[in-house]
C-alpha positions in Angstrom: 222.8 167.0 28.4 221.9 163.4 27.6 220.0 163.5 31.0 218.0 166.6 30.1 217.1 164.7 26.8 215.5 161.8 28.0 213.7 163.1 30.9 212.0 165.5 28.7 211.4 162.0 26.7 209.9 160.5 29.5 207.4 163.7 30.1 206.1 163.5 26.9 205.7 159.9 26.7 204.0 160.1 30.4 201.3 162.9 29.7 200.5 161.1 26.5 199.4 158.5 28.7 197.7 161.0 30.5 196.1 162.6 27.7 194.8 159.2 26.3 193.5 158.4 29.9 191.4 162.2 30.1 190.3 161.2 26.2 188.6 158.0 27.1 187.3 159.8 30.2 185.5 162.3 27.6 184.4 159.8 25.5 182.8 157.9 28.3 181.0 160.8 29.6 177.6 159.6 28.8 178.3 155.8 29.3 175.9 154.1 32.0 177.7 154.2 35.4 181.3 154.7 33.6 184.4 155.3 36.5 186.3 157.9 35.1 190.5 157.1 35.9 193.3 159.2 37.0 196.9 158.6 36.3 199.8 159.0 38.9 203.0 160.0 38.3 206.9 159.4 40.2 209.7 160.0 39.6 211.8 157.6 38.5 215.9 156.6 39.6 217.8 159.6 40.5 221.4 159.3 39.7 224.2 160.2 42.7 227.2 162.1 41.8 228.5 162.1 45.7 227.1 160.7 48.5 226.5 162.2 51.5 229.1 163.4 54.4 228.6 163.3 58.2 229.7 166.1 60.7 233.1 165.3 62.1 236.0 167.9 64.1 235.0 171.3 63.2 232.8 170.7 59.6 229.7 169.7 59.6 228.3 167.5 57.2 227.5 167.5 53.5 224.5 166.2 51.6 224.5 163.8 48.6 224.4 165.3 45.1 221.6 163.5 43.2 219.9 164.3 39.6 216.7 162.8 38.4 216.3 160.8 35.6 212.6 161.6 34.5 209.4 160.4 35.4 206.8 157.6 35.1 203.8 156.2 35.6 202.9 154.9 38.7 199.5 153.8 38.8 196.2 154.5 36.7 193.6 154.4 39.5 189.7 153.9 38.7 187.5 156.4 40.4 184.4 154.5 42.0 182.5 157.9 43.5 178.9 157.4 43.4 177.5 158.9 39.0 174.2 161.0 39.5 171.0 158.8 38.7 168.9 159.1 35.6 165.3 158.1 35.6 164.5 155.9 32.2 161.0 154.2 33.4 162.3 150.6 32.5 161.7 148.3 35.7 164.0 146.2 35.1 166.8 148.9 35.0 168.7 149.4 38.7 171.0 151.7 40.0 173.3 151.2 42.9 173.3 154.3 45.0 176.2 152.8 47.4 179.4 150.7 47.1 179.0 147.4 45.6 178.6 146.0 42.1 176.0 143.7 40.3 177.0 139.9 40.0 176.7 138.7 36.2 177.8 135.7 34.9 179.4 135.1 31.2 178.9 131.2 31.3 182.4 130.6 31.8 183.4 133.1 35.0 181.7 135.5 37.4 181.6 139.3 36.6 180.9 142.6 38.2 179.3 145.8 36.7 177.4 148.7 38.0 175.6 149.5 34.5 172.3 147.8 35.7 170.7 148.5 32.2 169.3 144.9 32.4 166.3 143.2 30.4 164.3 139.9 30.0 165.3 138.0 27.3 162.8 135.4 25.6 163.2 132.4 28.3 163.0 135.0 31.0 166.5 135.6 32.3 167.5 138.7 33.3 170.7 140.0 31.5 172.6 142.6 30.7 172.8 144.6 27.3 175.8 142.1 26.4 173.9 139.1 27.4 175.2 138.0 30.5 172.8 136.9 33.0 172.3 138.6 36.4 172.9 136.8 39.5 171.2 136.4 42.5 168.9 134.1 45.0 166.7 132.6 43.2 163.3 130.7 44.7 163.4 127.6 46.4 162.3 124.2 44.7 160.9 123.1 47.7 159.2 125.8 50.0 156.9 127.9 47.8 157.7 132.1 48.5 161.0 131.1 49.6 164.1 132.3 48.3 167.0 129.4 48.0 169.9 131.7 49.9 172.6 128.6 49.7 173.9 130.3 46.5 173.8 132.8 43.6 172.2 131.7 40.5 171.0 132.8 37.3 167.6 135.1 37.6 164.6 134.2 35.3 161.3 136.0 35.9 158.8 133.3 34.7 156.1 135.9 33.1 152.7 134.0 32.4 153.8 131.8 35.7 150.8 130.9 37.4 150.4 131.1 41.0 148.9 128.2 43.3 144.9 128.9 44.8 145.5 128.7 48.6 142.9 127.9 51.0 141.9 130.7 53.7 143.1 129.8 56.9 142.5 132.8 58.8 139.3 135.7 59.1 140.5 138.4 61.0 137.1 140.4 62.6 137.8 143.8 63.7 135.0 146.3 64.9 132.7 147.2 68.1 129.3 145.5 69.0 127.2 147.8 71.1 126.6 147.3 74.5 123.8 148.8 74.6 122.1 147.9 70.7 118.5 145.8 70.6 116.7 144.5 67.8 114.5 142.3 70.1 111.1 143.4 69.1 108.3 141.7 71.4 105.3 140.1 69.6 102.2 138.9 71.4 101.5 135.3 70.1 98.6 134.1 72.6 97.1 136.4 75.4 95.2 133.5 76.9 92.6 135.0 79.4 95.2 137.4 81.0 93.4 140.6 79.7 97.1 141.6 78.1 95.8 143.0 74.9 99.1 144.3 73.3 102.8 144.0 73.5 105.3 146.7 72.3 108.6 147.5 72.4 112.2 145.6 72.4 113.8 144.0 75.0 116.3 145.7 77.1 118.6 142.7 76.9 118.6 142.2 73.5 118.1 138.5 73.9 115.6 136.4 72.0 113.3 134.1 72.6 110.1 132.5 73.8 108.3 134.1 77.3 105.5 131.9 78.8 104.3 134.3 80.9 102.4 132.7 84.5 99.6 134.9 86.1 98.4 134.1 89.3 96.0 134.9 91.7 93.4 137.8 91.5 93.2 141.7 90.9 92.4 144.6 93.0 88.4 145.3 93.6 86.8 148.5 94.2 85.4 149.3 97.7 81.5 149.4 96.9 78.5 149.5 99.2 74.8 149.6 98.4 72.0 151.4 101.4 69.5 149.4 103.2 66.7 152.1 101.7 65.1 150.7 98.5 62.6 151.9 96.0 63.6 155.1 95.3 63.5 156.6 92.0 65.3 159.4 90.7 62.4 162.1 90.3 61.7 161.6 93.6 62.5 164.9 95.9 64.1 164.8 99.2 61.3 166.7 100.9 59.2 163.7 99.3 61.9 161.0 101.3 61.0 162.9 104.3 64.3 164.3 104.6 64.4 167.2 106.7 68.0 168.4 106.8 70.2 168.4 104.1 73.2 171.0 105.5 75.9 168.7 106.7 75.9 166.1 104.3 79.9 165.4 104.1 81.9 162.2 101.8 85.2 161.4 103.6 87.5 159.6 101.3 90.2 157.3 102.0 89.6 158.5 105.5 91.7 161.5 104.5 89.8 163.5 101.9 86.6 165.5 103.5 83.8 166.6 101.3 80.7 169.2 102.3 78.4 168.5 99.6 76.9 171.8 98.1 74.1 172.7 96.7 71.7 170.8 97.5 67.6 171.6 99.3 65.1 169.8 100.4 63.6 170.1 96.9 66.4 168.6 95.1 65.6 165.3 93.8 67.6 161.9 93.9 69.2 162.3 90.7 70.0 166.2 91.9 71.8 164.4 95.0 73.8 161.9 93.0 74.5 164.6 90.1 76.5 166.9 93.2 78.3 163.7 94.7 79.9 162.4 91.4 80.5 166.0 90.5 82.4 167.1 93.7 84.0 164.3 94.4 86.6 163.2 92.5 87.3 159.2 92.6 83.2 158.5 93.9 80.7 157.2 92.1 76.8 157.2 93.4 74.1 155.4 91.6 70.9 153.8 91.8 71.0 150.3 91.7 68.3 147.9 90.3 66.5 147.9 93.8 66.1 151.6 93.5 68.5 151.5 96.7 71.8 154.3 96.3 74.6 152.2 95.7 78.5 154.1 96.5 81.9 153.1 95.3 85.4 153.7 95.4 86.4 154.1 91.7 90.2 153.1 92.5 90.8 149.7 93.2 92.6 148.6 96.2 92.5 147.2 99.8 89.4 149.2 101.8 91.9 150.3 104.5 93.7 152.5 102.2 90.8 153.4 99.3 87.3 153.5 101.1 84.5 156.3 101.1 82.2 157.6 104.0 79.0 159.1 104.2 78.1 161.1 107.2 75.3 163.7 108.1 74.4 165.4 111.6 70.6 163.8 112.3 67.8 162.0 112.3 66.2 163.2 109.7 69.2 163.2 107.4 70.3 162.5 103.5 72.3 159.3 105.4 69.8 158.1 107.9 66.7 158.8 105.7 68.1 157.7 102.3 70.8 155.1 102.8 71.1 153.6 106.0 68.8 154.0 109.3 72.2 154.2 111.2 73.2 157.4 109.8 77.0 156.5 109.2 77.5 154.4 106.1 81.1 153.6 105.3 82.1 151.2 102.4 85.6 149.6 102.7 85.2 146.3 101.3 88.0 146.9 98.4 91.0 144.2 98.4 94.6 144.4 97.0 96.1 142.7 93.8 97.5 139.6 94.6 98.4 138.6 90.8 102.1 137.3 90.8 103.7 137.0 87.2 106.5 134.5 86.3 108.4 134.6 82.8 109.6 131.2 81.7 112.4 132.1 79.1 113.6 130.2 76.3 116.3 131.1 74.4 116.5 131.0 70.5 120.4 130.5 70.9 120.7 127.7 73.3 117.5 126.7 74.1 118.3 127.3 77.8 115.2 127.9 80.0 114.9 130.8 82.7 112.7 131.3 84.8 112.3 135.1 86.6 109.6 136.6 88.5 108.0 139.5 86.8 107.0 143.1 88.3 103.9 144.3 87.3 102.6 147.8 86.3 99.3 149.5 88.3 97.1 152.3 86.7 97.3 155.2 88.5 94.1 156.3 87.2 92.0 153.0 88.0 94.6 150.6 90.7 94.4 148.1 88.3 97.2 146.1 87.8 97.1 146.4 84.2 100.4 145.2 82.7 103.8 144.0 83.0 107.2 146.5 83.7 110.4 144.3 82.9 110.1 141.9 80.8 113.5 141.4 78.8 115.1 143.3 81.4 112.7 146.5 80.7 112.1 148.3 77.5 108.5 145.9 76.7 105.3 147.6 77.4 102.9 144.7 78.5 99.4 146.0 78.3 96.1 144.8 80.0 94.3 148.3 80.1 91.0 146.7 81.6 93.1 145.0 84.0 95.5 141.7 84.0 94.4 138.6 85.1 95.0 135.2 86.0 96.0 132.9 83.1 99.3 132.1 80.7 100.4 134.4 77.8 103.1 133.3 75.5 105.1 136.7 74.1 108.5 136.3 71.6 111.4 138.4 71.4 113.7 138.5 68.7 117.2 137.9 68.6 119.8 140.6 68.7 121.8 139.9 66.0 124.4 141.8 63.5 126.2 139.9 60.5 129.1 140.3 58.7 130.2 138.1 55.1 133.1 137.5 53.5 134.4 135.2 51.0 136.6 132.8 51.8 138.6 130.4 48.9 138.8 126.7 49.4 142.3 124.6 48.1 140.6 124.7 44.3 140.4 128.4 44.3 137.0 128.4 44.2 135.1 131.2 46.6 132.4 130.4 49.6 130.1 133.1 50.9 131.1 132.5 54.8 128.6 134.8 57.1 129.4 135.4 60.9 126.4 136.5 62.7 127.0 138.1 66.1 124.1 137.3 68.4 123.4 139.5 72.5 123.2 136.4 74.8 121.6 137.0 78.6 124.8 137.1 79.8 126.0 141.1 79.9 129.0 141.5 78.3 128.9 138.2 76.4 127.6 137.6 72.7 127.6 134.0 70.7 129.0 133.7 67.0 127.9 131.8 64.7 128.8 131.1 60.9 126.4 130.2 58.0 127.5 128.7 54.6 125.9 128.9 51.7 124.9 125.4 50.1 126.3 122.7 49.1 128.6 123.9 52.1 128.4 121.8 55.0 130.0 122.9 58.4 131.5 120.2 59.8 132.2 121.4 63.8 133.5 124.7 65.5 131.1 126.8 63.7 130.1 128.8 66.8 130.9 129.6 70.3 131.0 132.8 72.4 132.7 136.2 72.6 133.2 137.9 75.9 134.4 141.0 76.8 135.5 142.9 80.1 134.5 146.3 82.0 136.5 148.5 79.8 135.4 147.1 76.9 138.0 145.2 75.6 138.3 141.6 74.5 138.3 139.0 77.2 138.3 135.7 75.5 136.9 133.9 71.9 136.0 130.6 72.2 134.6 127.7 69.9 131.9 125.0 71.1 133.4 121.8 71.4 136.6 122.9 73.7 138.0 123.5 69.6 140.7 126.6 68.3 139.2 126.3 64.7 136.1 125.4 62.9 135.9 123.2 59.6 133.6 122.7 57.2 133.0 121.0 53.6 133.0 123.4 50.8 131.1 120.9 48.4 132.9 122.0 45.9 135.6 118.7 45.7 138.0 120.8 47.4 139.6 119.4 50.7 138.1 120.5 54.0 138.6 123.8 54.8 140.2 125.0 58.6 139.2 128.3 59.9 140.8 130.0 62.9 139.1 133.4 63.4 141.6 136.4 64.2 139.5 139.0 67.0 142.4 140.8 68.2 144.5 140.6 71.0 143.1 139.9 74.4 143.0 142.8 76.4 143.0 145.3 73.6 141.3 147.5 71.6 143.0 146.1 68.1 140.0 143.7 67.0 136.4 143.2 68.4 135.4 145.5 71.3 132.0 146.3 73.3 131.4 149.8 74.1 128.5 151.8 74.0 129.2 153.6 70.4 127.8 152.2 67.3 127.8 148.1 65.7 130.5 148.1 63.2 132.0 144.5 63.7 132.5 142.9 60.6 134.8 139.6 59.0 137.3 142.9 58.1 140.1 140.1 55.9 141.2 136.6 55.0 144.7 134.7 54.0 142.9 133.0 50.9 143.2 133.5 47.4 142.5 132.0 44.4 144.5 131.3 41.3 146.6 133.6 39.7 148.7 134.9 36.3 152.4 136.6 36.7 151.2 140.3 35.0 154.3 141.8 36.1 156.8 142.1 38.2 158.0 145.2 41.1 161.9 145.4 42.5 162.5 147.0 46.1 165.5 149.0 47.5 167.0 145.8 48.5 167.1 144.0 45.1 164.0 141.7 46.0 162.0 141.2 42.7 158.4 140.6 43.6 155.6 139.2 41.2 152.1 140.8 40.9 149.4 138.3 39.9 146.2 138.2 38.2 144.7 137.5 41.6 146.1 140.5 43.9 148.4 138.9 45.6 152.3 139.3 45.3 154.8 137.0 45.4 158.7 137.2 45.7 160.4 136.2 42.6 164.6 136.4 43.1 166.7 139.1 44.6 169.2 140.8 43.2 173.2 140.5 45.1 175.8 143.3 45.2 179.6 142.3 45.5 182.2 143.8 47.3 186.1 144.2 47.6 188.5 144.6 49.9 189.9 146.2 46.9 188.0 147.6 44.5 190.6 149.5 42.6 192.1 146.1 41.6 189.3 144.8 39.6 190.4 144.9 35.9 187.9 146.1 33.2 187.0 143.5 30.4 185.3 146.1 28.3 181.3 146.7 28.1 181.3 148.2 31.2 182.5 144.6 33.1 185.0 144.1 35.7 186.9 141.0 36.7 188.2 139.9 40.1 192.2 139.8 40.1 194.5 138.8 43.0 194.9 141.8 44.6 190.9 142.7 44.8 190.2 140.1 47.6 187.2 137.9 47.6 184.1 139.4 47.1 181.5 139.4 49.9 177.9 138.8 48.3 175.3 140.6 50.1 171.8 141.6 49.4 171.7 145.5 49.1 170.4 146.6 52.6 173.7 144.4 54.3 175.7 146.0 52.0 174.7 149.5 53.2 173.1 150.5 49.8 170.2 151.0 48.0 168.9 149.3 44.4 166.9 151.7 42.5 164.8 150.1 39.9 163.9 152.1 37.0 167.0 154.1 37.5 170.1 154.0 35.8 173.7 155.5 37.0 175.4 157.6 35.1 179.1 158.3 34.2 180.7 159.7 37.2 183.0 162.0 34.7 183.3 165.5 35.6 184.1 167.4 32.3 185.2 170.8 34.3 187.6 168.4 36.0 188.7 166.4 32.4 189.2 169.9 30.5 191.1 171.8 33.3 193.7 169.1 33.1 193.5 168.4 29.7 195.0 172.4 29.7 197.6 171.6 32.3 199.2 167.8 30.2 198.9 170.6 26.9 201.2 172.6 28.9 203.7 169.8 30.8 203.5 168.4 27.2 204.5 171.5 25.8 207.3 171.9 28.6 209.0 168.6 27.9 209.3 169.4 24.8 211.2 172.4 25.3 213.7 171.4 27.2 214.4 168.3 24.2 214.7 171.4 22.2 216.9 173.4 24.3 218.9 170.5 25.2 219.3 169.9 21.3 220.6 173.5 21.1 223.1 173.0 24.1 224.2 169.6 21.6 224.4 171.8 18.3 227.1 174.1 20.3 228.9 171.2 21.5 229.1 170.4 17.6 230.1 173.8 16.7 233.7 173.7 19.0 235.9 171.4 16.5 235.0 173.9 13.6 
């Protein structure tokens, strides 16, 4: 009965332990990533009353006769499962969602919590609610936006910290330049005596410059012939002229073209005759001349073998042989052919490089005049000479085919420079030449131009600076050291920077590494723990980053109260990581909560009640059993 008495001792005294352990579960149910524990019982020595008995001959064996002793506790384990998360807005609050454990330091000795309810105190450290500061890479003294990864230290955000200006070292240029775009609007600056009266138009080339235009040798003439019969005058009738037969009276023009001439008697008078030939012929002309004698021509200009007019008549008494010419054929064919030759001496506004093309020239259809110029700039320039070009020198300018694009750049002081890179259609297809402009006192020192060229498809081909150079430089003139510029137009080859295709201009100076100075405004924390500053300026900088810890062991760290835990011998050493090594995730403005279930806490609060009550019973009962045993000597 003694047995019976103290293994119902050793119940109760076990699921009080129990009972305290699911009351500080409870009480913890709202404390900031709390680990609820669980108890686990054994039982303790059992005492033998007859060991056990092999089989031998004909019985077979026996088992030993053992009773228990009670129970105990064997182990009060934390639970580590991951708490739900609880928004609270505050940046500087983190929650692990993943194994691990924040590094914190006391002064004296390194501890580990998962409550990441953290703050800046006055010098900037970041510690917990009880003060301890947070641990983690911190930046380096040497390398500016470097973190110092040798070892864990003591984070302090320096708000008010202000940042270093940096001078741009890189323009990235993005965007397409048309293939096809022209701003090179001709203007006529001296005609000389070439007859060109106007210019309009842009060059087809887009390129700019200065055209000394050559013309030499003569334009077409007219075929023109004037009778041997003078003195007539225009009142004067045929009849009059002794003509006597007026009925086959034919013009043949351009030996092609044959033309009865109608309407016309013996009474009809000189000015009658020359009235139906300029009326029914088209491209003829007949006129009196001074002499009174009938003068004919060819009103389109050309060589007399090709444009030539022919009068013919069927006697002697004829409009031919009586009026114009006593052999009673008169043929005029005395027209010649343009031999003007044009050549375009080109300077360019870029490079100053001189071309020199031979020009094709334009002929009225109307007239056969050569009366202008077709190509110059590669087409698109209407030359014009409408009574006819001639021999002499005509200076014309085209304008440059430029686009621009500006951005500011910072020199090493932080102050800003208006750089502008203008993008200009050389005479080479495909290629265009860059250059930069500064604004004063700026002074560009060398590699502020060169060429872009691209290939079939369009893409980039190559970007190259004059002077065999991979940067430009120039003087800011602000006291600020020299500033080095490598432009950024893509990758060669692709379609990820400048191209050349026939769509619209957009190119532009699209960003720059530069910045000036700057004032830490506040500060932003990633998934991995990296704390990154925000300055005055726009630009970011990282700040510290935050380590997790992790055990072998994690049910062997002991708890030191205010939700700390300390490394014992049977953790193992931790492993310091940053979050993303460790397989977890830092949520900033998050907190985690207690990972108590109270459905779980109350149902086995019920069941200790009931054990309790159990044990207890059988200490009564067994003190029943005693009072009999007490009861025999009466």
């Amino acid at each position: 009965m003694m047995r019976s008495l103290y293994a119902g001792i050793s119940g109760l005294r076990n699921f009080q332990t129990k009972m305290d352990i699911i009351g500080n579960n409870i009480a913890n149910v709202n404390t900031a990533a709390f680990k609820g524990s669980r108890i686990t019982f054994a039982e303790t020595i059992a005492q033998t009353l007859s060991g056990e008995i092999a089989p031998s001959g004909g019985l077979g064996g026996v088992n030993p006769i053992q009773i228990g002793l009670g129970m105990k506790t064997l182990s009060v384990d934390t639970s580590f499962a991951q708490g739900s998360m609880e928004t609270t807005g505050n940046m500087t609050d983190m929650a692990i969602q993943g194994d691990g454990f924040f590094m914190v330091s006391d002064g004296t000795q390194n501890l580990y919590t998962r409550a990441g309810s953290f703050h800046l105190d006055a010098n900037g450290n970041l510690v917990t609610s009880g003060g301890q500061k947070v641990l983690g890479y911190v930046p380096d003294t040497v390398n500016i936006g470097v973190l110092d990864r040798s070892a864990a230290r003591a984070i302090q955000i320096p708000l008010g910290k202000r940042s270093q200006a940096k001078s741009t070292g890189e323009v990235q240029l993005r965007g397409n330049l048309d293939m096809h775009m022209s701003t090179s609007t001709a203007s006529l600056i001296d005609a000389g005596e070439t007859g060109i009266r106007n210019v309009s138009g842009k060059a087809r080339d887009g390129v700019g410059g200065r055209h000394s235009v050559e013309i030499t040798g003569v334009n077409a003439t007219q075929s023109t012939g004037t009778g041997e019969v003078q003195g007539l005058r225009l009142t004067d009738t045929l009849r009059a002229r002794n003509v006597g037969d007026v009925a086959g009276f034919t013009l043949i023009v351009d030996d092609e073209r044959s033309v009865r001439i109608s309407g016309i008697t013996l009474d009809s008078t000189i000015s009658d005759l020359l009235q139906a030939i300029n009326s029914q012929v088209a491209g003829v002309k007949a006129e009196l001349d001074e002499d009174g004698a009938i003068k004919i021509t060819r009103l389109y200009s050309g060589d007399g073998s090709n444009f030539n007019v022919e009068l013919q008549d069927g006697g002697t008494s004829d409009i031919v042989a009586t009026l114009i010419d006593d052999a009673g054929t008169f043929r005029v064919n005395n027209g010649t052919a343009s031999t003007l030759v044009a050549t375009d001496t080109f300077t360019l506004n870029s490079t100053g490089q001189t071309i020199v093309r031979a020009l094709n020239l334009s002929v009225d259809a109307r007239t056969g005049l050569v009366n202008g110029i077709s190509d110059l700039g590669g087409g698109g320039i209407f030359v014009n000479a409408p009574l006819g070009l001639e021999a002499g020198i005509a200076t014309i300018d085209t304008a440059d085919t430029s686009h621009s694009s500006s951005i500011f750049v910072y020199d090493s002081l932080g102050n800003t420079q208006n750089l502008t890179v203008n993008f200009t259609r050389t005479e080479t297809p495909g290629t265009w030449r860059w250059t930069v402009g500064l604004q004063e006192p700026a002074v560009m020192i060398e590699g502020g131009s060169g060429l872009i060229s691209f290939r079939e498809d369009g893409s980039l081909e190559s970007f190259t600076y004059d002077g065999n150079l991979n940067h430009m430089t120039f003087n800011p003139g602000s006291g600020a050291q020299n500033i080095d510029i490598a432009f950024n137009p893509g990758s060669f080859g692709g379609f990820d920077g400048l191209t050349q295709t026939s769509s619209s201009t957009t190119a532009m100076a699209t960003g720059q590494d530069g910045y000036g100075p700057g004032t830490l405004q506040g500060i932003y924390i990633d998934i991995n723990g990296q704390i990154f500053g925000n300055y005055s300026n726009g630009k970011t900088e990282i700040l510290s980053q935050v380590l997790l810890a992790n055990f072998t062991n994690p049910q062997g760290l002991e708890r030191v109260g205010d939700n700390l835990y300390r490394q014992t011998t049977n953790t193992g050493q931790p492993r310091v990581t940053d979050a993303d090594q460790a397989g977890a995730k830092i949520n900033a403005g998050y907190l985690e909560m207690s990972n108590v279930d109270l459905s779980r806490e109350f149902t086995d609060m019920i069941l200790v009640q009931r054990a309790f009550q159990a044990a207890a019973r059988v200490i009564t009962t067994s003190d029943s059993l005693l009072d009999e045993v007490t009861r025999l000597k009466r």
